[in-house]
N, C-alpha and C positions, 0 to 999 in steps of 0.2 A: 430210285432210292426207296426204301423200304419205309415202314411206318418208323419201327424199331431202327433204324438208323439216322432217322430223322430227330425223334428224340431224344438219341444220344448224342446228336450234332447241337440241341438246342439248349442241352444240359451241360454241354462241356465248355457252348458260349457264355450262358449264365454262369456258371462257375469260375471261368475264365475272367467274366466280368467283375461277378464278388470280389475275385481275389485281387485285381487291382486297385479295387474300390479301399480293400480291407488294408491294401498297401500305402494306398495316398494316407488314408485316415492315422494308420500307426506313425508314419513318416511324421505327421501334421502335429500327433501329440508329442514323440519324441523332440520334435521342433519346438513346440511351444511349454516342454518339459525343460531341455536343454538351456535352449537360449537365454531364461532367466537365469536358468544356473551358472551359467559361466557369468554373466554378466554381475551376477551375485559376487563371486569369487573375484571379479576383476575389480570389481567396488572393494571387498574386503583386502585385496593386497594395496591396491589404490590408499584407503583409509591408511593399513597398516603402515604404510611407507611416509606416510605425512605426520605421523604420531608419531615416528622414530627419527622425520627427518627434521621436526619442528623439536623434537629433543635433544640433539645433537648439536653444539654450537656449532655453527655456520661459519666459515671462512668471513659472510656480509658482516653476521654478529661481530665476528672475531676483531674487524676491523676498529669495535669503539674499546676495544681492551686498553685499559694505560699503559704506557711504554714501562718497562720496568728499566729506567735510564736514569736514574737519581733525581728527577726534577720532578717538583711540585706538581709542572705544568702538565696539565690531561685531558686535554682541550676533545677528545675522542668522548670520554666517556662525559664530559657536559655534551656535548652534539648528541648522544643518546636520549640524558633529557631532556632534551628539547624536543626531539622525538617522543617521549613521554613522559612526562617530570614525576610516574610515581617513582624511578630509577631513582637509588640508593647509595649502590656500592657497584662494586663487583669483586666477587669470590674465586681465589686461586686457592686450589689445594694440590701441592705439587707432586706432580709424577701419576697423578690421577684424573681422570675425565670431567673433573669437576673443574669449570670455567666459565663462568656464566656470570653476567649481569644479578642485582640484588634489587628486587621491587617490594614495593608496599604501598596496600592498600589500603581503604578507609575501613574495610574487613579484612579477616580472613579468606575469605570466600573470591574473592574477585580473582585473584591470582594462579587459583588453583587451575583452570583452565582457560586462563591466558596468558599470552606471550609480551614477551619484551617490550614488541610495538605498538600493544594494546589491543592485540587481535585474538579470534576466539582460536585455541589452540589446545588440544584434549590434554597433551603435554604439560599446560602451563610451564609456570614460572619458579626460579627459587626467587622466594618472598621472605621478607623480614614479616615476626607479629605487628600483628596489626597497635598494638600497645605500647609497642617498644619507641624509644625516641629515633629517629631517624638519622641521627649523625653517629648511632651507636655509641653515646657516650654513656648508654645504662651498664649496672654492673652488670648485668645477664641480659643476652639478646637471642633470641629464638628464633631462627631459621627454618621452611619448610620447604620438600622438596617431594617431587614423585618419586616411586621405588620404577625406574625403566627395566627391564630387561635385558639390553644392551649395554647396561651400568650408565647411562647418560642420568641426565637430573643427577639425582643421588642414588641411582642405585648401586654406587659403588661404594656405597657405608657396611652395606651386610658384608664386605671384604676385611673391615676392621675388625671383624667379631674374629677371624683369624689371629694367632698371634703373632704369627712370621709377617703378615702384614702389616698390622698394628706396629711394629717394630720397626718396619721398614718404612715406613707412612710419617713423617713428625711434625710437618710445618708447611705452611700457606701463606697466601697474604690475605688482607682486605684493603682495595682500594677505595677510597670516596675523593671525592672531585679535589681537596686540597691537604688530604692525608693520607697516610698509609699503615696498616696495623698489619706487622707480624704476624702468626698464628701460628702458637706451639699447641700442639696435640697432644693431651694427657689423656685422655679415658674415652670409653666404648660403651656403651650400655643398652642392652634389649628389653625392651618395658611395655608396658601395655600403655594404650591412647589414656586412660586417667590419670597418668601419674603426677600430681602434684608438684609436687619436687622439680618433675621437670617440664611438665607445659605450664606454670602459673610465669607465664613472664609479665605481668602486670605488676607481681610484689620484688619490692627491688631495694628492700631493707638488707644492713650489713649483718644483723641477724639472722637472717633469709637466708642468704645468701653463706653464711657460715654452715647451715644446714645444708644446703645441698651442697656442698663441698665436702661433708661430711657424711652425708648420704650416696654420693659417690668411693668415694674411698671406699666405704662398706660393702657395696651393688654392684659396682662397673663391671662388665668382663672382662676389661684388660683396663690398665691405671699406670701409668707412668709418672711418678714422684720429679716432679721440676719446680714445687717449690709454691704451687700457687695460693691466695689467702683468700679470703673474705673482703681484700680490699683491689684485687684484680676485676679484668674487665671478661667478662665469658661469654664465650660463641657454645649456642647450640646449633646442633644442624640436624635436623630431625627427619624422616621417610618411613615409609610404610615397612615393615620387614615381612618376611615369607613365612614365617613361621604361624600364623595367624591374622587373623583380621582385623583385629586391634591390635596388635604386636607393631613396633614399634624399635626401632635402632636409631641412637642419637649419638653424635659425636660431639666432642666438648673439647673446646680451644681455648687457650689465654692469648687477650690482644696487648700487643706491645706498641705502644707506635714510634713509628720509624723516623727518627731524624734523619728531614732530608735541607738540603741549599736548595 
């Protein structure tokens, strides 16, 4: 074997050698490039799926729902508070995703990301104001709820700003443990997070209240005339709306209660 042949045999092993070398090494960072990522991506659907699936009532939920069977007795949704006695009510709004339990906290805050069972939950809760009396016997009651994406929580208020919906949308109930209030649906309204008128649920004067039923009529997007006064019982239900960051879509109910045996 020559000099020159030799050379090129010790050059083509080096080379040979780099280039495995340079192989393991790209492999190792792809590897340890990858791996987080996917495992990133498997957290984020992960996440995603528990955000949507902790917003969605649950068949478990479903089970403390009141019977809607004419009787008083709703022995389901006491067994809820027992499970956690900031539980309230629970809210049907018919022919729409809205089904859920009604809680209240010592704030506003508490609620917002947590659930039912008093667990931490990015979803939270629909919550009454923190202000409001608890048996809903105020003329105006304030409701909050997440804007979901999949229309769970409330996100199926911004459907109201429709009118073909709004139309077709008109009545609900409200359970609490030993009554039941009807929910007629008159008006829609998109506002921003300060609006007076309709987040002060603290003032609860028939004066007050004359005004924002009159500030309605003027404002709403869609208003439906069934008649209601200054001396009616009123459901807000409030969520974040898409339009802005402080933007704001609230739906408004008159409660009736329901004589039941």
């Amino acid at each position: 074997m020559t000099g020159k042949m030799l050379k090129r045999d010790i050059a083509l092993t080096l080379a040979s050698r780099f280039a495995r070398g340079a192989d393991r090494v790209l492999s190792w960072t792809l590897y340890l490039i990858l791996v987080p990522a996917l495992a990133l991506c498997g957290y984020v659907m992960w996440d995603s799926y528990q955000i949507y699936a902790g917003a969605s009532a649950s068949d478990v939920l479903l089970q403390y729902k009141p019977a809607d069977n004419g009787s008083l007795n709703s022995p389901s949704l006491e067994e809820l508070a027992l499970v956690n006695p900031d539980v309230r009510a629970w809210l049907t709004i018919y022919d729409t995703p809205i089904d859920y339990p009604v809680l209240q906290g010592n704030d506003n805050v508490k609620y917002v990301n947590t659930d039912a069972y008093g667990e931490f939950r990015l979803s939270g809760s629909i919550f009454l104001d923190a202000s409001n009396a608890s048996d809903f016997s105020d003329g105006y009651s304030l409701l909050y709820g997440h804007h979901m994406e999949n229309n769970a929580m409330f996100g199926i208020l911004d459907d109201f700003l429709q009118q073909e919906y709004f139309d077709e949308h008109t009545e609900g109930q409200l359970y609490l443990a030993d009554t039941r209030y009807r929910i007629e649906l008159f008006a829609v309204l998109e506002t921003d997070a300060y609006d007076r008128m309709v987040f002060v649920a603290s003032v609860q004067s028939e004066e007050y209240q004359a005004q924002r039923l009159e500030y309605l009529k003027e404002n709403a997007d869609h208003y439906r005339e069934i008649g209601v006064t200054s001396q009616d019982r009123i459901l807000a239900m409030s969520t974040c709306a898409g339009s802005g960051t402080n933007a704001r879509t609230i739906l408004f109910g008159r409660l009736s209660e329901v004589q039941l045996q």
